[in-house]
NUDO-310440 format. One record per residue: chain; x, y, z of N, C-alpha, C, CB in turn; residue number from 0. Coordinates in pm, whole numbers. Atoms other than C-alpha are relative to their C-alpha. Last residue first. Glycine has a CB too. Layout:
<rs>
R kette    n.u    n.v    n.w   ca.u   ca.v   ca.w    c.u    c.v    c.w   cb.u   cb.v   cb.w  nr
R     A      X      Y      Z      X      Y      Z      X      Y      Z      X      Y      Z NUM
...
</rs>
This chain:
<rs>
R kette    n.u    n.v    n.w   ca.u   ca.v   ca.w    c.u    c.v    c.w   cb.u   cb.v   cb.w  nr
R     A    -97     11   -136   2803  -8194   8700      7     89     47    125    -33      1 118
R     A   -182    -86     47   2570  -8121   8422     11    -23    160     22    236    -83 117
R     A    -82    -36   -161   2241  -8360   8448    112     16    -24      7   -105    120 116
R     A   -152    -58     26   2068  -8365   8064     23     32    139     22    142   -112 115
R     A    -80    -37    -89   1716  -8533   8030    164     41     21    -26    -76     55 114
R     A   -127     15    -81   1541  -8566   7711     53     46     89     72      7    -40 113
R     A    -40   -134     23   1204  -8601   7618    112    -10    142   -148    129     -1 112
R     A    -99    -20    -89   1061  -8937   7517     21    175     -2    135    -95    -47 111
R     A    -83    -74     99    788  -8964   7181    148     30     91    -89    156    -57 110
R     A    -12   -158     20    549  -9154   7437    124     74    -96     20     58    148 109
R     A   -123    -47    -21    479  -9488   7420      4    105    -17     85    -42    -52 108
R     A    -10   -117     99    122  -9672   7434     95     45     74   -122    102    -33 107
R     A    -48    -56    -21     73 -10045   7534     56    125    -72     37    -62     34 106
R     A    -94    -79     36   -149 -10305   7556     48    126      8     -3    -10    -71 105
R     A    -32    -51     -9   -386 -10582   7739    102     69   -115      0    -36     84 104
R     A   -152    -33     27   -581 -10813   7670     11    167     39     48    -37   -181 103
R     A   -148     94    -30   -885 -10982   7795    153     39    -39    -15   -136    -79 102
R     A     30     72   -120  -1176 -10773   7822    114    -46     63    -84   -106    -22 101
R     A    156     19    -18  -1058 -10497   7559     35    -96    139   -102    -88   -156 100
R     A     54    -19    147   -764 -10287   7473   -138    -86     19    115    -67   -135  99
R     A    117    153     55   -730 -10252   7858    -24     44   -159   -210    -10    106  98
R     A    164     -7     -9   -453 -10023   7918    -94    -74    -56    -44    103    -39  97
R     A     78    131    -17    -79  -9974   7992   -143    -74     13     36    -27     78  96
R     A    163     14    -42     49  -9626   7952    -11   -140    -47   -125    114    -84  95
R     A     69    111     19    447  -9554   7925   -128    -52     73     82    -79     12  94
R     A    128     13    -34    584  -9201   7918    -40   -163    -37    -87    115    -79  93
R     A    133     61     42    975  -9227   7844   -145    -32     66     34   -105    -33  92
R     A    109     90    -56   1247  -9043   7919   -102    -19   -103    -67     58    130  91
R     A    125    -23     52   1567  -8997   7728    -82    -87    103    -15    -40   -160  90
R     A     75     83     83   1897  -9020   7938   -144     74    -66    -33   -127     92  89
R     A    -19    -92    134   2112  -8817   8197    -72   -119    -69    179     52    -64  88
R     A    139      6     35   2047  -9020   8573    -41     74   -162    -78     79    130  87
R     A    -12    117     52   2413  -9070   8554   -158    -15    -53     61   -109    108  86
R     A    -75     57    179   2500  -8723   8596    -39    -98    -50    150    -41    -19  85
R     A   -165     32     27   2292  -8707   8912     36    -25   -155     49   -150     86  84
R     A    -35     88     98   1923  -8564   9024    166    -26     12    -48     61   -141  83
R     A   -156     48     -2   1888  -8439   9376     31    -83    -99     43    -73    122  82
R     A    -65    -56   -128   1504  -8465   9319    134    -23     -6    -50    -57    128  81
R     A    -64     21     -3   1306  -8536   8989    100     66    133      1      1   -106  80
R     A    -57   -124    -58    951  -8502   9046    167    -56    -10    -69     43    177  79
R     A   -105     40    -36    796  -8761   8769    103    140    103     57    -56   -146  78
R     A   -137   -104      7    427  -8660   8684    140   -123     58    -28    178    148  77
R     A    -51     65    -48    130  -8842   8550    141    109      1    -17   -135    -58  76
R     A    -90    -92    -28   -169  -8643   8419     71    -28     72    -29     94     30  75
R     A      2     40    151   -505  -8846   8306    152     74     39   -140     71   -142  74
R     A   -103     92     16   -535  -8974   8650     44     -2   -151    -46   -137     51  73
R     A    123     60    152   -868  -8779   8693     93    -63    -39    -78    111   -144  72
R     A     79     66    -27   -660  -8730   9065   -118    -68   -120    -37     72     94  71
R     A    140    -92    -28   -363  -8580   8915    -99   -125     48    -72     96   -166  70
R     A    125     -8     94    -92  -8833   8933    -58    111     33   -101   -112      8  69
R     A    127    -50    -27    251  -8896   9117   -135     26   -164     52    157     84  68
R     A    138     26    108    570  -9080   9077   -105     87     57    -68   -174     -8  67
R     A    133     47    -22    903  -8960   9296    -74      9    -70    -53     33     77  66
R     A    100    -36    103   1267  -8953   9223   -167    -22    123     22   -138   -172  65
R     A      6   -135     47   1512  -8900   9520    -76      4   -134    142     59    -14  64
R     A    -71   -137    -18   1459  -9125   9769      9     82    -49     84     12      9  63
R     A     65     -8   -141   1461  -9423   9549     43     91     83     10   -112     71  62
R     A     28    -81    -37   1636  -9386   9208    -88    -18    146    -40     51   -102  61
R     A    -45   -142     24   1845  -9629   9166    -26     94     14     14     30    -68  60
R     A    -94    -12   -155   1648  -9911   9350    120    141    -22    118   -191     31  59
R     A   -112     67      9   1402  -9840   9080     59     -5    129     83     52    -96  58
R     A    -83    -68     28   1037  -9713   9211    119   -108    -56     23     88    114  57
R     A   -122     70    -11    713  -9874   9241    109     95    -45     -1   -131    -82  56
R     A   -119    -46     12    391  -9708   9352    116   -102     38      1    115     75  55
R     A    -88    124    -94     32  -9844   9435    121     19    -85    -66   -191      1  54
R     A   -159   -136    -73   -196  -9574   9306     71    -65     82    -41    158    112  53
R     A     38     -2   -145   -516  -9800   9240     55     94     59     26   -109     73  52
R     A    120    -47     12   -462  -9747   8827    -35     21    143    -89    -87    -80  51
R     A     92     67     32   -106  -9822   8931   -148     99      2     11   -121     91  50
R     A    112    -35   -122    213  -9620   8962   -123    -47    -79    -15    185     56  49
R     A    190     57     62    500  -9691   8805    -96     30    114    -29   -210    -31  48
R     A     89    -31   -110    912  -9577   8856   -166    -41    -80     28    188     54  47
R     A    -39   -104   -119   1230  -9580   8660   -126     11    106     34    164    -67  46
R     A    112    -92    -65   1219  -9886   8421     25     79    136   -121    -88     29  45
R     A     31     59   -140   1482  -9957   8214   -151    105     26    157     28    136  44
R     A     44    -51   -112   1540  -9961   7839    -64    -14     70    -21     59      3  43
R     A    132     18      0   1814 -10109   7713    -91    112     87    -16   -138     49  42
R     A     38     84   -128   2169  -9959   7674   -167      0    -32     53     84    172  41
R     A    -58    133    -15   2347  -9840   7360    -69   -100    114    151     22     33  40
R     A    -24     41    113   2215  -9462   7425     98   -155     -3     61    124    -65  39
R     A   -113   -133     95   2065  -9394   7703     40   -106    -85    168     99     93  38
R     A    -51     31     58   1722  -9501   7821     81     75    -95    -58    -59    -18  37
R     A   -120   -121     41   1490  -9406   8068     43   -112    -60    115     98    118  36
R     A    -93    101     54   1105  -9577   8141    151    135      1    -71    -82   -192  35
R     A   -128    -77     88    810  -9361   8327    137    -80    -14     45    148     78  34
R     A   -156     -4    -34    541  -9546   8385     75     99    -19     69    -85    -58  33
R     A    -82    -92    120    132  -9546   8399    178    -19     53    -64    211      6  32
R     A    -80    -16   -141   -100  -9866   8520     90    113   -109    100   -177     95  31
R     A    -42     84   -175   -436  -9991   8460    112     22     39      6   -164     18  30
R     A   -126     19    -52   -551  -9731   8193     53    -67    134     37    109      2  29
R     A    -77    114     36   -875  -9789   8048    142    -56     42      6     15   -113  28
R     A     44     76    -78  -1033  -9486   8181     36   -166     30   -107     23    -30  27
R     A    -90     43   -137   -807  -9307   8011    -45    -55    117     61    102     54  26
R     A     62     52   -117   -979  -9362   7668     46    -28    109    -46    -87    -16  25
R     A     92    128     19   -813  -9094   7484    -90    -65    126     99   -115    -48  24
R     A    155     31     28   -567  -8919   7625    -60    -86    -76    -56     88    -41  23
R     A     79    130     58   -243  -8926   7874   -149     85    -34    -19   -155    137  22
R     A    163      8     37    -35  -8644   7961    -75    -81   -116    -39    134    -34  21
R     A     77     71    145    309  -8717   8088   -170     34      0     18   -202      3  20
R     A    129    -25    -15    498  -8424   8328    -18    -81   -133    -52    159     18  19
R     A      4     38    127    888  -8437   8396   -174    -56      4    134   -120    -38  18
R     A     92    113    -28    982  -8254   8712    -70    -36   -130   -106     36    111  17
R     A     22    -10    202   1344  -8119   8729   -152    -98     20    183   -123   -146  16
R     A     85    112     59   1533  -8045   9078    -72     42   -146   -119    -39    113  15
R     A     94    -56     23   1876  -7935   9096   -154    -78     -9     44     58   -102  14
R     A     70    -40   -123   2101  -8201   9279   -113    145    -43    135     43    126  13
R     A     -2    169   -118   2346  -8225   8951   -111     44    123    212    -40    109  12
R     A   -107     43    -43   2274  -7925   8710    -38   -107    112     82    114     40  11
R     A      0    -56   -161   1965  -7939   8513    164    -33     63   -140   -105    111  10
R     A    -91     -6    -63   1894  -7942   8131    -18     55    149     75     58    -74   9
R     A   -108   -111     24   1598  -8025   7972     81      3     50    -14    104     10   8
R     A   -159    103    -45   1283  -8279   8024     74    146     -8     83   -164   -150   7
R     A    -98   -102   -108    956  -8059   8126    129   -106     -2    -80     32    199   6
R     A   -101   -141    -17    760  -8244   7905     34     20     97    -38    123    -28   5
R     A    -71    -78    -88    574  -8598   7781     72    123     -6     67    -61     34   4
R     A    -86    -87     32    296  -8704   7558     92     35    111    -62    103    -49   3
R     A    -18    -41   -157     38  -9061   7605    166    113    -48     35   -195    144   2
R     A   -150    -48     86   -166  -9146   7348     51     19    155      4    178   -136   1
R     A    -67    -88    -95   -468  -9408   7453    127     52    -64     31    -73    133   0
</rs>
């Protein structure tokens, strides 16, 4: 599984911004997709997931104003960014989680694409 992201770029504060991963390969394999952030010096967190079932987690940071979604062939994972904020500024990250075989699991990263919220 690869997994690519776009639509990062610049937005002013409370504009919205929706950041689109496209997963291929074997995406049938995929039990759950993310989107991660991470600025510079700091680890990186997780911003939101949504399961092969479609069972949705968010941060407590963003709640309310991000939301996860899919296309229904689930190869096409979006992030709607709502009433973003300065703080929310960072590189995202596409993260796919998928059966390498029976028993294990692993994990494909996306190249990030950067977010910029101007005050």
């Amino acid at each position: 599984v690869q997994v690519l992201e776009s639509g990062g770029g610049l937005v002013q504060a409370g504009g919205p911004l929706r950041l689109s991963c496209a997963a291929t390969g074997n995406t049938c394999s995929i039990d759950a997709l993310a989107w991660y952030r991470q600025t510079p010096g700091m680890q990186r967190e997780l911003v939101a997931s949504i399961t092969a079932g479609g069972s949705t987690d968010d941060a407590d940071s963003v709640k309310s104003r991000f939301t996860i979604s899919r296309d229904n062939d689930r190869k096409t994972m979006y992030l709607q960014m709502n009433s973003p904020k300065p703080e929310d500024t960072a590189e995202y990250y596409c993260n796919a989680r998928y059966w390498r075989d029976s028993y294990s699991q692993i994990e494909a990263w996306g190249q990030g694409t950067q977010v910029t919220v101007s005050s």
